[in-house]
C-alpha positions in Angstrom: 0.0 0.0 0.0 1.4 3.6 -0.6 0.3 7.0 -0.6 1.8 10.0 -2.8 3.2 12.8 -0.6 5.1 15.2 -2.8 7.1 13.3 -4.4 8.1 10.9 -1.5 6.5 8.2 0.2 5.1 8.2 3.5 4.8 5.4 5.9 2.8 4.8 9.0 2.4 2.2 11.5 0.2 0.0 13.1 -1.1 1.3 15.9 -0.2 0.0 19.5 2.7 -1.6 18.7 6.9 -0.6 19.8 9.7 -0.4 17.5 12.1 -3.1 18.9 14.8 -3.6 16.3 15.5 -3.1 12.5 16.1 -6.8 10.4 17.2 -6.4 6.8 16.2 -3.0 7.1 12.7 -3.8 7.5 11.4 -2.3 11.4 10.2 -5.4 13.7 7.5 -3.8 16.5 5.9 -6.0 18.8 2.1 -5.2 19.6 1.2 -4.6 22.9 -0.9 -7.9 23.0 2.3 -10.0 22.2 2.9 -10.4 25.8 -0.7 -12.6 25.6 1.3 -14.9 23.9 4.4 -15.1 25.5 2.5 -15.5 29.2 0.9 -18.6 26.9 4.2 -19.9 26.0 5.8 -19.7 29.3 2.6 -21.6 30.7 3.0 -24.4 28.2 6.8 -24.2 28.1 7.7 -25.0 32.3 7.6 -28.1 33.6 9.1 -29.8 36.5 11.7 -31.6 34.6 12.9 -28.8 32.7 15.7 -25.9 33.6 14.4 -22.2 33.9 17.3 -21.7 31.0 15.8 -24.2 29.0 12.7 -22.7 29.0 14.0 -19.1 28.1 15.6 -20.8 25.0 12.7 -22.5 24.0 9.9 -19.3 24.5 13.2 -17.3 22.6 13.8 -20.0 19.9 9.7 -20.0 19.0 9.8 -16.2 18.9 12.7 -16.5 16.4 10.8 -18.9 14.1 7.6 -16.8 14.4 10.5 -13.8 13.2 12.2 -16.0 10.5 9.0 -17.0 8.7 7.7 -13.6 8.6 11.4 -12.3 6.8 10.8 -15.5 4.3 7.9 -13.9 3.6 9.8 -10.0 3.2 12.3 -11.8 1.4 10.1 -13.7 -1.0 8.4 -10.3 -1.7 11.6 -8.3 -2.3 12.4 -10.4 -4.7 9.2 -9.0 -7.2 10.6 -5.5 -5.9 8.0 -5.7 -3.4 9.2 -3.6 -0.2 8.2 -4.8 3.4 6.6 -1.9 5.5 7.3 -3.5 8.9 6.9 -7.0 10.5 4.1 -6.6 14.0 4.3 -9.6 16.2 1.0 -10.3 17.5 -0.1 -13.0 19.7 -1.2 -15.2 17.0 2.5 -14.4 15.2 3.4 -11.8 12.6 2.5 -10.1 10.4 4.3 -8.1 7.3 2.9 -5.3 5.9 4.0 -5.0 2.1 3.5 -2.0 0.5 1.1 -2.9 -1.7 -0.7 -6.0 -2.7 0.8 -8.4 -4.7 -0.4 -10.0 -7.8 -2.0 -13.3 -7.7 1.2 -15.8 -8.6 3.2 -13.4 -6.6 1.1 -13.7 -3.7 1.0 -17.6 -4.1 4.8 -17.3 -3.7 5.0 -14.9 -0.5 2.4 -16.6 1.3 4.1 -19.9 0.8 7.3 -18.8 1.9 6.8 -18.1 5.6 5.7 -21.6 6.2 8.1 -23.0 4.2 10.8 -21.8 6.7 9.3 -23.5 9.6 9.6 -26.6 7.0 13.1 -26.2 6.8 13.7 -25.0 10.9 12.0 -28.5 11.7 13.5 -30.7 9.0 17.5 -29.0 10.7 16.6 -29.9 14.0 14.9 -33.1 13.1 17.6 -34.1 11.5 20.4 -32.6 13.9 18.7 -34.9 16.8 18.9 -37.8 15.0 22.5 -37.8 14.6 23.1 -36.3 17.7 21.1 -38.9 19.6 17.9 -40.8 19.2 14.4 -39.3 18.5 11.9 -39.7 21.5 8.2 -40.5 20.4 6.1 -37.8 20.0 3.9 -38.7 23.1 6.9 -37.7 25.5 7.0 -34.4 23.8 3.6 -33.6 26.3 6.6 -33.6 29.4 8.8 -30.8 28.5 12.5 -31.9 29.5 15.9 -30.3 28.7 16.7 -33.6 26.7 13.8 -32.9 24.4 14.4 -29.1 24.1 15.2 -29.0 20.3 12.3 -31.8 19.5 9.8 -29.6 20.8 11.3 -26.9 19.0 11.2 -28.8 15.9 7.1 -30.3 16.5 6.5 -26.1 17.3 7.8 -24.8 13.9 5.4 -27.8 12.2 2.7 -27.0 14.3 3.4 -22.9 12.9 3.5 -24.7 9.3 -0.2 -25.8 9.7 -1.4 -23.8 11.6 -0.3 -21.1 8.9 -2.2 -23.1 5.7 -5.4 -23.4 7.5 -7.3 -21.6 4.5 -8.6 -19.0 6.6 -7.9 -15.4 5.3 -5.8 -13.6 6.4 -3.3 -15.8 7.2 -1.2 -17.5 4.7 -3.2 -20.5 3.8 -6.2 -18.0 3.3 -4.1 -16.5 1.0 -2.8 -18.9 -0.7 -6.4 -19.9 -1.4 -7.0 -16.4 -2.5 -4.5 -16.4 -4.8 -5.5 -19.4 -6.7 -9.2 -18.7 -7.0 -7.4 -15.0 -8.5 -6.3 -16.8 -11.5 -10.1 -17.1 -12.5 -11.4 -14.5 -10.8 -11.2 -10.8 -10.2 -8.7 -10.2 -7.8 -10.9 -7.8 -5.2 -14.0 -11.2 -5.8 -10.9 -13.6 -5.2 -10.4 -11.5 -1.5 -13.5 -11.7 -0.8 -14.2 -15.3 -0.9 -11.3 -16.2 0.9 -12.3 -13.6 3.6 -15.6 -15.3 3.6 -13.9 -19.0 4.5 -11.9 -17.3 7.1 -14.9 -15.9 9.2 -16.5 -19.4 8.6 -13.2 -21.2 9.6 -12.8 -18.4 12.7 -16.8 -19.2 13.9 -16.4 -23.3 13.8 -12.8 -22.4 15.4 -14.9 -20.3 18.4 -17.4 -22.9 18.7 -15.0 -25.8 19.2 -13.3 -23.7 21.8 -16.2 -23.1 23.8 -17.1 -26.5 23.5 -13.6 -27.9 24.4 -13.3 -25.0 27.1 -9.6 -24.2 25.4 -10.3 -20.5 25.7 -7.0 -19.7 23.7 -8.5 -21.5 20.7 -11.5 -18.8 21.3 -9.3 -16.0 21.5 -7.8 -17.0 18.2 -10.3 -17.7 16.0 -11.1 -13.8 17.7 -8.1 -12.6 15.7 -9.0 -14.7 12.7 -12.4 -13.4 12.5 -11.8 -9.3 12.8 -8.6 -9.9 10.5 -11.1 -12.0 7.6 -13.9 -9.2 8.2 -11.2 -5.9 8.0 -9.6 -7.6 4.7 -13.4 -8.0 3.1 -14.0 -4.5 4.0 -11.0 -3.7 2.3 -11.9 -5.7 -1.0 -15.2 -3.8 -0.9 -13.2 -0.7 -0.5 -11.2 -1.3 -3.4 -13.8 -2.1 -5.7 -15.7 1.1 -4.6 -12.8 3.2 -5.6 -11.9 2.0 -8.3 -11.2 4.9 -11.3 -12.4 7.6 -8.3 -9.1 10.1 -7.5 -8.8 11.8 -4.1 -10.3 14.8 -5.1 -13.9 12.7 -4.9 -13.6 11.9 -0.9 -12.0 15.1 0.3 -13.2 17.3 2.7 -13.4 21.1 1.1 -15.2 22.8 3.7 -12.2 22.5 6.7 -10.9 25.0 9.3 -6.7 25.7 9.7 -4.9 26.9 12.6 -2.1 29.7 12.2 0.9 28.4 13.9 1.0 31.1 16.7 -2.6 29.7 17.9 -2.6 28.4 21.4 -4.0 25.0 22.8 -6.9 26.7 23.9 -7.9 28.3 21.1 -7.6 24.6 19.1 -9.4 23.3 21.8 -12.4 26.0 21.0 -11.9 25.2 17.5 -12.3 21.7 18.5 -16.0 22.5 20.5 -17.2 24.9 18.0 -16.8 22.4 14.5 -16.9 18.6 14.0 -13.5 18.4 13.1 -11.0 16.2 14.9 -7.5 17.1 12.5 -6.7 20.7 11.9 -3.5 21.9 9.6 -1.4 24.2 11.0 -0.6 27.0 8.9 1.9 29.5 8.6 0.8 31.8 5.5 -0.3 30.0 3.1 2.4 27.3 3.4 1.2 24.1 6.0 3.8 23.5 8.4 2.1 20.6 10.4 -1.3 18.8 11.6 -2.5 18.9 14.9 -4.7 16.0 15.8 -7.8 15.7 18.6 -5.5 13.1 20.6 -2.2 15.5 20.3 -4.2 17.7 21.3 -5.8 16.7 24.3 -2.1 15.6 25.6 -0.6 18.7 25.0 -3.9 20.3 27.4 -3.0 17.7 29.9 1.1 18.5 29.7 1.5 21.6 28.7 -1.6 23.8 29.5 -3.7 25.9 27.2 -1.5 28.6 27.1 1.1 26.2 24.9 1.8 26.8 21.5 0.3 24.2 19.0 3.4 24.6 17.1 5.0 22.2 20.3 2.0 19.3 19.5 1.3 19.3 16.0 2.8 16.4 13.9 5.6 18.5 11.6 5.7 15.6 8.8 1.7 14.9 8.0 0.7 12.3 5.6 0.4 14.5 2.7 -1.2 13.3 -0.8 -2.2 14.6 -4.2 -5.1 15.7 -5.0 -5.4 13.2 -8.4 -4.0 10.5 -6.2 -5.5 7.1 -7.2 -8.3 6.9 -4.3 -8.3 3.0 -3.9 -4.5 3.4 -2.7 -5.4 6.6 -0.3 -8.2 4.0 0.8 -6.2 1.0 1.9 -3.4 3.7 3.9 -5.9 5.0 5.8 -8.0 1.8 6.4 -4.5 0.5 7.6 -3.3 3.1 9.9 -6.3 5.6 10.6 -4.7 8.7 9.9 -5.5 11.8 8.3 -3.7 12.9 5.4 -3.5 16.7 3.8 -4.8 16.5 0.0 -2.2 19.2 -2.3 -2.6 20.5 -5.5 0.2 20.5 -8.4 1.2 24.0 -6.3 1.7 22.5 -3.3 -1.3 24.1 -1.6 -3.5 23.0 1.0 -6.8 22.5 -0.7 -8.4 19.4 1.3 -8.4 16.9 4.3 -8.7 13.4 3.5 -9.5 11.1 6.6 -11.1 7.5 7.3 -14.0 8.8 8.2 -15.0 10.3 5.2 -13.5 7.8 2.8 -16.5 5.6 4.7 -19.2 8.2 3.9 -18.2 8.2 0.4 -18.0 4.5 0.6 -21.5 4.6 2.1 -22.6 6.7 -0.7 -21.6 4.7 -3.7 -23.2 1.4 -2.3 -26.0 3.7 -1.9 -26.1 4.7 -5.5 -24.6 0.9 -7.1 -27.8 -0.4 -5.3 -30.2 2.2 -7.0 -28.6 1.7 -10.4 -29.4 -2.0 -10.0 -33.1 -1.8 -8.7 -33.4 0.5 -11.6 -32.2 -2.1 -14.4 -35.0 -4.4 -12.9 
């Protein structure tokens, strides 16, 4: 996914998570949630027969894999000039945001490649064990020892490798599934089929928990579920914006700040107007954007007396105003931000937000459905 902003591009991040450390160039963030799963992993990890250090290595050496199957993903894409946003780490494993959707054999190709890495982590250590010392049935795996430390390792990276194929969208067997049904079909239909086995998969994946009482299973087919539902929102969202240019979903009709205003004179701005993003100008030129939740912190830290020069966000999204809309679309779906629409002159002539992308969403749906009740 990417966004025009004067002639370079701008990135944004999923929201909640931390920048940990940089791999291949590509930012690694854990979201805040990832500490779910490693509270999970340390409860299925201890056991009475195994060493405190043992069980650091073996909660680190799942993260890793987790990590190493989201970079054969990154590196599968780079390799159709396809560059990796960032890699989140959630509690049902990772995620890597590319910068804009593949095409279908290409996608076949990514998606495959993170679970073929936990192939080939399991096949090593298989294969180290066995000529290192003898394989212990896969029954004795249930009583975590130091002895079977790389085993487990091993049966945890195949468990990630079909886990990953379940054809449930959005994770990689979903779209793998996706991207086959895309050599026949439209690629936005494709999505939307393979979202629709997802929330299926995710509901008889809830329903098994509750019967089974394994209330981890429940919380997963959670994730599965809002993930299959946000990319079939998306699909729709592409298909609505199709051959439509930013200029169609901005907001015209906006109020600006001048950049000697205070705090409380945005927060009266704020009370006084519907508007939650207001650009901060200095002449005619926009020097920043100063959001509703910027802006409420700066009250709380600063005071109202505080410049919102101090709060506003100096580098803003920023995007042409003959920018293909679909790709404005999936930016903001992704990160929820507002982003400044500029003409060829570099001025300031509309605000382009999720919000509004959704009402113009809301209105085409409206008018697609008239159109057809019309042709009956």
């Amino acid at each position: 996914m990417q966004m025009e902003a004067t002639e370079k591009k701008q990135e944004s991040m999923v929201s909640g998570t931390i920048g940990v450390v940089r791999l291949f160039g590509i930012p690694v963030r854990l979201h805040f949630t990832f500490v779910l799963l490693l509270i999970f992993l340390v409860f299925i990890g201890i056991g009475d027969r195994q060493s405190g250090a043992a069980t650091a290595v073996y909660i680190l050496a799942l993260f890793g894999s987790v990590l190493l199957h989201e970079l054969g993903h990154a590196l599968a894409a780079k390799q159709y000039k396809i560059r990796t946003l960032e890699i989140v780490m959630f509690p049902i494993g990772g995620v890597a945001r590319l910068e804009r959707m593949p095409k279908a054999r290409q996608e076949f190709w990514i998606a495959i490649a993170g679970p073929l890495v936990n192939v080939l982590i399991a096949a090593a250590l298989l294969l180290w064990v066995s000529r290192t010392g003898e394989l212990a049935p896969w029954e004795m795996l249930r009583d975590p020892t130091d002895a079977n430390l790389a085993q487990r390792v091993a049966f945890g990276n195949m468990l990630l490798f079909g886990f990953n194929l379940l054809p449930a969208y959005p994770m990689d067997g979903g779209r793998v599934l996706r991207s086959l049904i895309a050599l026949r079909k439209p690629e936005d239909q494709a999505t939307q089929i393979a979202a629709a086995a997802g929330r299926a998969l995710a509901i008889a994946m809830g329903l098994l928990g509750l019967l089974s009482g394994q209330f981890m299973l429940i919380f997963i087919a959670l994730f599965v579920y809002l993930g299959a539902s946000q990319e079939g929102a998306l699909a729709r969202g592409r298909v609505l914006t199709t051959g439509y240019t930013v200029r169609s979903a901005m907001i015209t009709e906006f109020r600006t700040l001048p950049h000697g205003a205070t705090i409380r004179d945005a927060g009266d701005l704020l009370l006084a107007t519907t508007q939650h993003d207001f650009p901060v100008m200095h002449g005619d030129r926009v020097i920043g954007l100063l959001g509703r939740s910027a802006l409420v912190r700066a009250m709380m830290s600063e005071g109202p007396e505080a410049y919102v020069s101090a709060a506003m966000d100096r580098n803003p999204p920023r995007v042409s105003v003959n920018a293909d809309l679909t790709a404005a679309f999936e930016r903001l779906a992704a990160a929820g931000a507002c982003a400044l629409v500029m003409d060829e002159d570099d001025r300031l002539v509309g605000i382009l937000t999720a919000e509004n992308v959704s009402e113009f969403l809301l209105l085409r749906q409206a008018s697609l459905a008239q159109a057809r009740a019309e042709t009956r």
